[in-house]
VEXTOR-189979 format. One record per residue: x, y, z of N, C-alpha, C in turn. Coordinates in steps of 0.2 Angstrom, whole numbers, plus 5000, padded with zeros to 4 digits. Layout:
{{X; Y; Z}; {X; Y; Z}; {X; Y; Z}}
...
! end
This chain:
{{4404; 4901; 4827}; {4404; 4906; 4822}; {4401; 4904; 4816}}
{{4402; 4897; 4815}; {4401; 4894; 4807}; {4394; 4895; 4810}}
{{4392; 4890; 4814}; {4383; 4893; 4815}; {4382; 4896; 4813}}
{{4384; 4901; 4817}; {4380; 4908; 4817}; {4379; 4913; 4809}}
{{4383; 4911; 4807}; {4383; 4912; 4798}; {4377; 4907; 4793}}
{{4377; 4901; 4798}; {4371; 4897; 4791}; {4363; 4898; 4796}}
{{4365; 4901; 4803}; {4358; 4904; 4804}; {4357; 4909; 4802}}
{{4362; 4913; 4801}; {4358; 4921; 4795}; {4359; 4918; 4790}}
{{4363; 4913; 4785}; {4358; 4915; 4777}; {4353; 4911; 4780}}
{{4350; 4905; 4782}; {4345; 4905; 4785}; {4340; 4909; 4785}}
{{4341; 4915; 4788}; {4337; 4917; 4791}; {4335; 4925; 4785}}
{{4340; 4924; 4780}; {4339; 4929; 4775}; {4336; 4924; 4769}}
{{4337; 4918; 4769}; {4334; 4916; 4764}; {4327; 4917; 4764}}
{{4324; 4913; 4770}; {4316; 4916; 4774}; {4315; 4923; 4772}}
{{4317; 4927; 4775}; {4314; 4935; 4775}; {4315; 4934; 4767}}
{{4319; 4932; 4762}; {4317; 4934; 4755}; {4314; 4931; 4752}}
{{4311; 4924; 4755}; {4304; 4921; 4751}; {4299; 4922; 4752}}
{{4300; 4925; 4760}; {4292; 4930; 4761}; {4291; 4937; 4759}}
{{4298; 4939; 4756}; {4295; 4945; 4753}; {4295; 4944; 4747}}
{{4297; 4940; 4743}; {4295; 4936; 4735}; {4287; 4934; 4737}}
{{4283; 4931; 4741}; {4276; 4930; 4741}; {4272; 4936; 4742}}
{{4275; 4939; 4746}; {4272; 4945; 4748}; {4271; 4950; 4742}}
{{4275; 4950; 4740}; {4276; 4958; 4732}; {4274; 4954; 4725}}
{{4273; 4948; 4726}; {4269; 4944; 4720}; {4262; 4948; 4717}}
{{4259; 4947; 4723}; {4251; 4951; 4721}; {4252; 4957; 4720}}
{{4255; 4961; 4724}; {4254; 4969; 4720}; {4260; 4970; 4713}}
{{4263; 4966; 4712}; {4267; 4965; 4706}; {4262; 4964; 4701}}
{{4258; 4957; 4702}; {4252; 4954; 4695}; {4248; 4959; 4695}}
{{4246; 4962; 4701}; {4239; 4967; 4702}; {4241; 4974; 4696}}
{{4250; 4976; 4698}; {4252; 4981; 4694}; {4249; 4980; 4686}}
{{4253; 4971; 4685}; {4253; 4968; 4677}; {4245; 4969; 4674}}
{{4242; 4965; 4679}; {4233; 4967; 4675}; {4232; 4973; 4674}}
{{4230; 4977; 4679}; {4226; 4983; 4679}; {4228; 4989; 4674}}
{{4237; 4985; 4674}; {4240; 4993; 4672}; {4245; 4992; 4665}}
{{4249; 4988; 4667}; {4253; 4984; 4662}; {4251; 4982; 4655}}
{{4246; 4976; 4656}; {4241; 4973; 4650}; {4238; 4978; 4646}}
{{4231; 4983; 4650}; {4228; 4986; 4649}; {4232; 4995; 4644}}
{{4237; 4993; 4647}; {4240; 4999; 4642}; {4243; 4996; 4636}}
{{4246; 4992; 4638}; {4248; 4989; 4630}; {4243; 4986; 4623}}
{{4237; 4985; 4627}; {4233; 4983; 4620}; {4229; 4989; 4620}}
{{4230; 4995; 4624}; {4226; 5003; 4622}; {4230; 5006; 4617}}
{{4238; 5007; 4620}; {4240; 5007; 4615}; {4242; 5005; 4609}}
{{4241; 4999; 4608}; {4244; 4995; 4603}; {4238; 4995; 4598}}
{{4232; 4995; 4600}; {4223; 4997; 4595}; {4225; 5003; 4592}}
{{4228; 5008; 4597}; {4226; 5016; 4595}; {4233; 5014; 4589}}
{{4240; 5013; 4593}; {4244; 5014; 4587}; {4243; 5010; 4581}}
{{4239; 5004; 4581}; {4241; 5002; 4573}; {4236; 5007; 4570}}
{{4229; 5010; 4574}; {4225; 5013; 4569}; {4230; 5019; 4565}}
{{4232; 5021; 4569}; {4237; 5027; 4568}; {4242; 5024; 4560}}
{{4243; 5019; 4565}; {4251; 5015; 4557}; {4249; 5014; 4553}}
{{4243; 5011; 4549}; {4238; 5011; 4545}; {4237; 5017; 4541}}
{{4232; 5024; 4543}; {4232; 5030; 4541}; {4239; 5032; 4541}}
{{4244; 5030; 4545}; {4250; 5035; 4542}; {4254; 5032; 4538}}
{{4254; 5025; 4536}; {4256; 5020; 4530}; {4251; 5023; 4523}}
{{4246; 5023; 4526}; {4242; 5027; 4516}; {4244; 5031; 4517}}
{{4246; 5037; 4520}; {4248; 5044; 4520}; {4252; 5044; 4517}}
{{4259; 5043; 4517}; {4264; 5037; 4516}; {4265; 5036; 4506}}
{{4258; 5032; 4505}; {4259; 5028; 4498}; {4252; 5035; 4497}}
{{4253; 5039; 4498}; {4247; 5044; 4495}; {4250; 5049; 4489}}
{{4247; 5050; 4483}; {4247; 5053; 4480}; {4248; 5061; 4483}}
{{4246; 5062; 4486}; {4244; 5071; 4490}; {4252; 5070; 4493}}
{{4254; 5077; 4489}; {4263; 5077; 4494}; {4261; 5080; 4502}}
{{4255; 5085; 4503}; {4256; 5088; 4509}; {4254; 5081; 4514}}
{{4250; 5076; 4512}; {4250; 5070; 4516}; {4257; 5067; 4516}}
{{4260; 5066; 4513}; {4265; 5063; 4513}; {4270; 5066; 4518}}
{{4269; 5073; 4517}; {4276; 5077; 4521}; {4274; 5075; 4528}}
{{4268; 5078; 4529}; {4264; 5076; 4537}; {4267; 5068; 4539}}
{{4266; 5064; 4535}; {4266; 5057; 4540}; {4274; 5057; 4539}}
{{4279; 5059; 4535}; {4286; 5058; 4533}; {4291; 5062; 4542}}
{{4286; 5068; 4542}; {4289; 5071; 4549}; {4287; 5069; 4555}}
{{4281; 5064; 4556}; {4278; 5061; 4562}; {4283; 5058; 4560}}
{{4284; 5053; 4557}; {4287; 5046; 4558}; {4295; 5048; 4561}}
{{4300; 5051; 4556}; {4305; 5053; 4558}; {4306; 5058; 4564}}
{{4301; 5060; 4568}; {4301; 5064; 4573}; {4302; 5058; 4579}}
{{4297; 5054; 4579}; {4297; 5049; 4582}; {4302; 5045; 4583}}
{{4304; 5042; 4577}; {4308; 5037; 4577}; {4314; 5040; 4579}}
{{4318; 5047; 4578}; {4321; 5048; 4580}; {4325; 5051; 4586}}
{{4319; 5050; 4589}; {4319; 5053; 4598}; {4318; 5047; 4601}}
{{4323; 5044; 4607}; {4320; 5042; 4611}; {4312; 5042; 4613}}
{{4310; 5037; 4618}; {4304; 5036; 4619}; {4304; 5039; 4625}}
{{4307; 5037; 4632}; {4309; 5041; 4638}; {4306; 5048; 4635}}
{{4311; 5052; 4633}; {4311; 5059; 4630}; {4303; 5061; 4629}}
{{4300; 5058; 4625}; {4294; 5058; 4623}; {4290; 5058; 4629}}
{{4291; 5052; 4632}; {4285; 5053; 4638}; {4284; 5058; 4644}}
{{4293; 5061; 4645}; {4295; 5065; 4651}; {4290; 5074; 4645}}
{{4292; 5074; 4641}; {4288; 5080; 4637}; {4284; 5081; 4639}}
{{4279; 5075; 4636}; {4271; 5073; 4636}; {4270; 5076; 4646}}
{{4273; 5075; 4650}; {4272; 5072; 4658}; {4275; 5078; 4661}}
{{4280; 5080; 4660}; {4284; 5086; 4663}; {4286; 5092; 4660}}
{{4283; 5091; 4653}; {4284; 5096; 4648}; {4279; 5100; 4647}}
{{4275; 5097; 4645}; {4268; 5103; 4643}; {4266; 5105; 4648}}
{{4267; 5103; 4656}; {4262; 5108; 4661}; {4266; 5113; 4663}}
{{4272; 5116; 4658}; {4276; 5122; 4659}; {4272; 5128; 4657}}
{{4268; 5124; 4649}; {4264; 5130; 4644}; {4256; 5128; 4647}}
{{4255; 5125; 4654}; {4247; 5122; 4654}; {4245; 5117; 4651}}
{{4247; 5114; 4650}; {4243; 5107; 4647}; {4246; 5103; 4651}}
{{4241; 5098; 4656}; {4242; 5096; 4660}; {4238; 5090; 4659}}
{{4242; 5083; 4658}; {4239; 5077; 4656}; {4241; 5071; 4663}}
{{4236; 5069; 4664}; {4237; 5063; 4670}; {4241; 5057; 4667}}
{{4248; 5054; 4673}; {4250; 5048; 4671}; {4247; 5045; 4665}}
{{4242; 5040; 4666}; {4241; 5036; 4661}; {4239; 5037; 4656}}
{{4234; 5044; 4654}; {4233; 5047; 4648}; {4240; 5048; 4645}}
{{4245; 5051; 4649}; {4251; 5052; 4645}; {4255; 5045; 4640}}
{{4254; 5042; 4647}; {4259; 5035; 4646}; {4253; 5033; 4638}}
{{4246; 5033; 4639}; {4243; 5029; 4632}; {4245; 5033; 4626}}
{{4245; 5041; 4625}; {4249; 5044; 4622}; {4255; 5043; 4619}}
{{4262; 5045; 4623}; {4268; 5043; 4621}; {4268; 5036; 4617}}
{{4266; 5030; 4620}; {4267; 5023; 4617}; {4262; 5025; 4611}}
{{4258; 5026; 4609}; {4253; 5025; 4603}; {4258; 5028; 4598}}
{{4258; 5035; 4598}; {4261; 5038; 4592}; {4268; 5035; 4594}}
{{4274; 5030; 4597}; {4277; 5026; 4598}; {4277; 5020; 4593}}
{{4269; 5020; 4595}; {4267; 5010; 4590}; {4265; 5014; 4583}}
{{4263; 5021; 4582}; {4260; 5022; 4577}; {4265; 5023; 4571}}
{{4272; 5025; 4575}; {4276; 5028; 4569}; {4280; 5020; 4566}}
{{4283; 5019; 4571}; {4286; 5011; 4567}; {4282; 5005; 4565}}
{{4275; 5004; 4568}; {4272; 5001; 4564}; {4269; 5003; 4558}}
{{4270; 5009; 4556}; {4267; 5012; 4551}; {4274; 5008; 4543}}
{{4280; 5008; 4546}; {4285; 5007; 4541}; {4283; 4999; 4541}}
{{4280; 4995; 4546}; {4280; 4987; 4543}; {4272; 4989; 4540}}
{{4269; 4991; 4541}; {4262; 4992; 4536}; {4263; 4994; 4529}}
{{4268; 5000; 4527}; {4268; 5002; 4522}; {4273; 4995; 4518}}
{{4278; 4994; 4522}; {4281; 4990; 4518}; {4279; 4984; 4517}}
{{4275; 4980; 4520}; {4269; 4975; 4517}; {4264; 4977; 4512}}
{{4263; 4984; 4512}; {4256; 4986; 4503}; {4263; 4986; 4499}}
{{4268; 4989; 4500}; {4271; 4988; 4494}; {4273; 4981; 4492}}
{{4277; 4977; 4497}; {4277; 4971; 4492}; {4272; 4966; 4489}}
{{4265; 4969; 4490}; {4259; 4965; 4486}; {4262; 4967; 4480}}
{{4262; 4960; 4475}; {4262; 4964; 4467}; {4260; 4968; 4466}}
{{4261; 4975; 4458}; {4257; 4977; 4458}; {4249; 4975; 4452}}
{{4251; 4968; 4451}; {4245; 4966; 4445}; {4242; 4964; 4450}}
{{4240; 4964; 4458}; {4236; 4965; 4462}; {4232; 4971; 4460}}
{{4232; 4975; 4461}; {4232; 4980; 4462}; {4225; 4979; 4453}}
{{4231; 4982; 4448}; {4229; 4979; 4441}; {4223; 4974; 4439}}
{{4224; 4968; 4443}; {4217; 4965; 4445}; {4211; 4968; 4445}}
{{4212; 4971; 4452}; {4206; 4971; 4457}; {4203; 4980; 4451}}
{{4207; 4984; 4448}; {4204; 4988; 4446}; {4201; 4987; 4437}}
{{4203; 4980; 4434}; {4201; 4979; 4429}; {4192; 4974; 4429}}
{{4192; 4970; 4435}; {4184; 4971; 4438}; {4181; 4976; 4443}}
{{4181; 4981; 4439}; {4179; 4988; 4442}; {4178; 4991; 4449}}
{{4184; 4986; 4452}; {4184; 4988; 4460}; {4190; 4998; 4460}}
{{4185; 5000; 4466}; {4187; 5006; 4466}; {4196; 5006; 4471}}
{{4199; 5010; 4472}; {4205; 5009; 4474}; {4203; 5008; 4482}}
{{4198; 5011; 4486}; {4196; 5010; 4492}; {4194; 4999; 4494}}
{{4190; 4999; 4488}; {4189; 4994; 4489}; {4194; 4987; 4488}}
{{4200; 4990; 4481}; {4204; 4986; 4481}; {4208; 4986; 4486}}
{{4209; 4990; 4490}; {4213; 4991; 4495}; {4211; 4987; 4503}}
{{4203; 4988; 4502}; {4201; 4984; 4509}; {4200; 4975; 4505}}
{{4198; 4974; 4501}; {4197; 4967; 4498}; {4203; 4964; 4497}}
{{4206; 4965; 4496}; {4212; 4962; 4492}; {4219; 4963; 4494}}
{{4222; 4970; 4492}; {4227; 4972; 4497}; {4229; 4971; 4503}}
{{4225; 4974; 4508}; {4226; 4972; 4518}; {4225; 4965; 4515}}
{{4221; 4962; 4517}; {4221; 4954; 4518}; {4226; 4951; 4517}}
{{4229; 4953; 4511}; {4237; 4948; 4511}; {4242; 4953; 4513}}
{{4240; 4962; 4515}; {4248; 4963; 4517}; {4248; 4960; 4525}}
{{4242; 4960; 4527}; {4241; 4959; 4535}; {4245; 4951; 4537}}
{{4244; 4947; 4531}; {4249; 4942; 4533}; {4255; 4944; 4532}}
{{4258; 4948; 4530}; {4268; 4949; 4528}; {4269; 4952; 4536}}
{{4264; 4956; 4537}; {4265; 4962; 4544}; {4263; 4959; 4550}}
{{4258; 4953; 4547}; {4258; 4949; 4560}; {4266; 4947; 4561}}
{{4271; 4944; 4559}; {4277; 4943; 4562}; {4278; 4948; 4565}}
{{4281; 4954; 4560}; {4283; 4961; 4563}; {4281; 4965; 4570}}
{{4273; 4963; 4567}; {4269; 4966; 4572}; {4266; 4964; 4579}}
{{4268; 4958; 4578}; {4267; 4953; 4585}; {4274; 4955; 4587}}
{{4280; 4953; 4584}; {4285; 4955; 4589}; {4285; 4961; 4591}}
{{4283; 4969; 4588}; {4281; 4976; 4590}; {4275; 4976; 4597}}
{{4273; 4970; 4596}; {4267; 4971; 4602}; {4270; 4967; 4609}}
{{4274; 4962; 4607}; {4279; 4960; 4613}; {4283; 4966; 4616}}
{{4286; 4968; 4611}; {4290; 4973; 4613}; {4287; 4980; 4617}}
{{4282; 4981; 4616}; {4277; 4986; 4619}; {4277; 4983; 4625}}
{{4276; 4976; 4627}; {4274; 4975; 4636}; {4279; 4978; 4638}}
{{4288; 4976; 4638}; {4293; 4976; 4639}; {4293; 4984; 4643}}
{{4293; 4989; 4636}; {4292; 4995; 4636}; {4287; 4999; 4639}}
{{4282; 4997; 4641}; {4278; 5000; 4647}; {4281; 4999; 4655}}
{{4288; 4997; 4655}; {4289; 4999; 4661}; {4292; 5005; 4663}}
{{4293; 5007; 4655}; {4297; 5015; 4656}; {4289; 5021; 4657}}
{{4284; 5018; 4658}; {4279; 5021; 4661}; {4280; 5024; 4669}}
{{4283; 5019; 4673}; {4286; 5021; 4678}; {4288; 5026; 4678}}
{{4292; 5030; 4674}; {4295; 5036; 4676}; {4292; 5041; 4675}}
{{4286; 5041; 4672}; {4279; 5046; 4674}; {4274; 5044; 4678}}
{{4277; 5041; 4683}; {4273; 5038; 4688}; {4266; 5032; 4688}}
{{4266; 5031; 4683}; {4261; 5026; 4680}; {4263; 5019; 4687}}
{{4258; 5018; 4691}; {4260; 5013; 4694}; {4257; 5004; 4691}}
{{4262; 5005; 4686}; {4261; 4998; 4683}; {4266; 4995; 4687}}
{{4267; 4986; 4683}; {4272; 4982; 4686}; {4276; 4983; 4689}}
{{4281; 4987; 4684}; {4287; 4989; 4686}; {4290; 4998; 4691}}
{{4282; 4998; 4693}; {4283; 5006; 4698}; {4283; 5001; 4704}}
{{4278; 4996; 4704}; {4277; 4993; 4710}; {4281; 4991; 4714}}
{{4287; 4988; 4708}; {4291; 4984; 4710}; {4297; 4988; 4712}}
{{4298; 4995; 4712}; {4302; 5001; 4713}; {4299; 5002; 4720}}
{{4294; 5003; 4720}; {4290; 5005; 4727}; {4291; 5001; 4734}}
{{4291; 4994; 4732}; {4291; 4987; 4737}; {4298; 4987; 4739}}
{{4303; 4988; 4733}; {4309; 4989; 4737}; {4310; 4993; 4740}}
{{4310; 4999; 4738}; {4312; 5005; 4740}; {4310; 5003; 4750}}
{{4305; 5000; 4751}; {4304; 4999; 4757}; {4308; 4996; 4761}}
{{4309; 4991; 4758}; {4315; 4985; 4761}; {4322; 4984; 4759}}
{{4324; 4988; 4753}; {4330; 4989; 4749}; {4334; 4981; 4746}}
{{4328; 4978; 4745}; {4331; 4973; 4742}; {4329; 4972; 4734}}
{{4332; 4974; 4729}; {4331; 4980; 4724}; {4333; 4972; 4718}}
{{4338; 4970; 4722}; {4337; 4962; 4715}; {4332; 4958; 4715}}
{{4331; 4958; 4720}; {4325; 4953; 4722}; {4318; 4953; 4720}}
{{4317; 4960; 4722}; {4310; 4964; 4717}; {4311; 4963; 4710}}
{{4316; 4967; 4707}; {4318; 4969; 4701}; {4318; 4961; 4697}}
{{4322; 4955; 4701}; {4322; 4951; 4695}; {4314; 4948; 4696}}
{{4311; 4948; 4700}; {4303; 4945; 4702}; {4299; 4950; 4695}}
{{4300; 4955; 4695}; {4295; 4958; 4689}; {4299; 4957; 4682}}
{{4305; 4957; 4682}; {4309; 4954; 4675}; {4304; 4946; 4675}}
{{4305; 4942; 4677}; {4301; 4934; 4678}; {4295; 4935; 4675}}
{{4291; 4939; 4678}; {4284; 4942; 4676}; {4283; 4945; 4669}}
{{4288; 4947; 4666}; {4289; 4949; 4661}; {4290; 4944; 4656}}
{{4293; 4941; 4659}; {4297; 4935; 4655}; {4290; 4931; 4652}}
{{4289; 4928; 4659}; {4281; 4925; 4657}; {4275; 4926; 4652}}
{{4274; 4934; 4652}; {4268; 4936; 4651}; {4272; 4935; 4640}}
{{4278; 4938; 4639}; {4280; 4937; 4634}; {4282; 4930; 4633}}
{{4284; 4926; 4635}; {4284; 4919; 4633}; {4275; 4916; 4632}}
{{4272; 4919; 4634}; {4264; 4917; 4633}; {4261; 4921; 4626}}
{{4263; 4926; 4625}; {4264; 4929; 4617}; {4266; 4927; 4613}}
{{4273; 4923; 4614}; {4276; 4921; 4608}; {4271; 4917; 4605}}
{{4270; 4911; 4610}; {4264; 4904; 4609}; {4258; 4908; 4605}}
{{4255; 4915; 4607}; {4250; 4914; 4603}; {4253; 4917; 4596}}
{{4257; 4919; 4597}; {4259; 4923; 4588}; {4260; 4918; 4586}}
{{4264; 4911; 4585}; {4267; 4908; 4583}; {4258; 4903; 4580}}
{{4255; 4904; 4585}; {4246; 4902; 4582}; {4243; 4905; 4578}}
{{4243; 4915; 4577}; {4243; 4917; 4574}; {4242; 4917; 4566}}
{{4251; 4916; 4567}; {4255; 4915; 4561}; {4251; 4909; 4558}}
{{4250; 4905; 4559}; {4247; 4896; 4557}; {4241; 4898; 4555}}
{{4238; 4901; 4559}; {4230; 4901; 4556}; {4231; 4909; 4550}}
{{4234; 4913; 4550}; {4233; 4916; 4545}; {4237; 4914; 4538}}
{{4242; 4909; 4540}; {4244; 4905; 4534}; {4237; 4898; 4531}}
{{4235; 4896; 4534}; {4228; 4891; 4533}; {4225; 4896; 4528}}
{{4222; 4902; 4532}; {4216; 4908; 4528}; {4220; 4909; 4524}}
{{4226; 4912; 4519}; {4230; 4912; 4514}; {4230; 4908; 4510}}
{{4231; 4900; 4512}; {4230; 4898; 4506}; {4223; 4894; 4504}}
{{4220; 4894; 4506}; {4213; 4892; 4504}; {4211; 4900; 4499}}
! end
């Protein structure tokens, strides 16, 4: 009887490192294709977005100001799920009918666009204002002080925030999954669902996870170094 019990884990520890080998590559194959590539579409689309809706933000013009005041609070105060199931299962009630990944780069942009928008604004505003003052008493125009002078040093208050926001985004495209986006984490939904070994997959794409964000931290932390060097020169 004792045998018989250390030939089956035996024999379950096998089956579960050859399905660890096996679900590896359609796990990474998920992470490339689909993973990576949504999170720097949306993370490019959302900062553009954060950007425009941080001037909108510090604008003179109240109807700009209401516009970007209600995306942001719309957003940040709705779940993101909610957001994408709308975007996915919502609008093709009224006929608008958007594909997985089109939805999923959607949801997550206006996502990056709205809370990145509060670490943008709150980086122009802590530039002094005798910046500002400076840049318009050698007849620089506001557009220009603002690309010259302003961004350049808020962009360094806002990479910390913003790199961990972009971490945060890998993490958060697994809930892409549940508008069927077959990234990492559908795959790793799918592979089990085969074989029902559900921790096994699940902690194999956590790992994946783990790594691809441990490999970020490193480059943010270089980042950070090299826009401190440009700063003070």
């Amino acid at each position: 009887m004792y045998l018989n019990n250390i030939m089956m884990d035996q024999d379950r520890t096998a089956r579960l490192i050859e399905i660890a080998k096996n679900s590896l590559q359609p796990l990474l194959e998920g992470a490339v294709l689909y993973t990576i590539p949504l999170t720097v579409i949306t993370f490019i689309i959302g900062l553009l977005l954060a950007v425009l809706t941080a001037l909108a933000r510090l604008s003179s013009i109240k109807i700009l100001q209401m516009i970007a005041r209600v995306y942001v609070s719309a957003i940040r105060g709705t779940p993101l799920l909610v957001q994408l199931f709308i975007l996915f299962y919502g609008l093709p009630t009224i006929g608008i009918i958007i594909d997985p990944f089109p939805s999923a780069v959607i949801g997550f942009s206006l996502s990056v666009g709205a809370y990145a928008s509060e670490i943008i604004r709150a980086a122009i505003v802590s530039i002094p204002k005798g910046q500002w003052e400076a840049a318009y008493s050698i007849g620089m125009s506001y557009t220009q002080a603002l690309k010259r002078i302003i961004l350049p040093q808020a962009s360094r208050v806002s990479i910390p925030p913003l790199s961990n926001s972009f971490i945060s985004l890998v993490k958060d495209t697994s809930l892409a999954a549940m508008i069927l986006v077959t990234e990492m984490f559908r795959r790793a939904q799918e592979i089990a669902a085969t074989n029902y070994e559900f921790l096994l997959l699940y902690s194999e794409a956590a790992l994946i996870y783990w790594v691809i964000c441990f490999l970020l931290s490193i480059v943010q932390g270089r980042l950070e170094s090299r826009f401190d060097r440009y700063v003070a020169k």
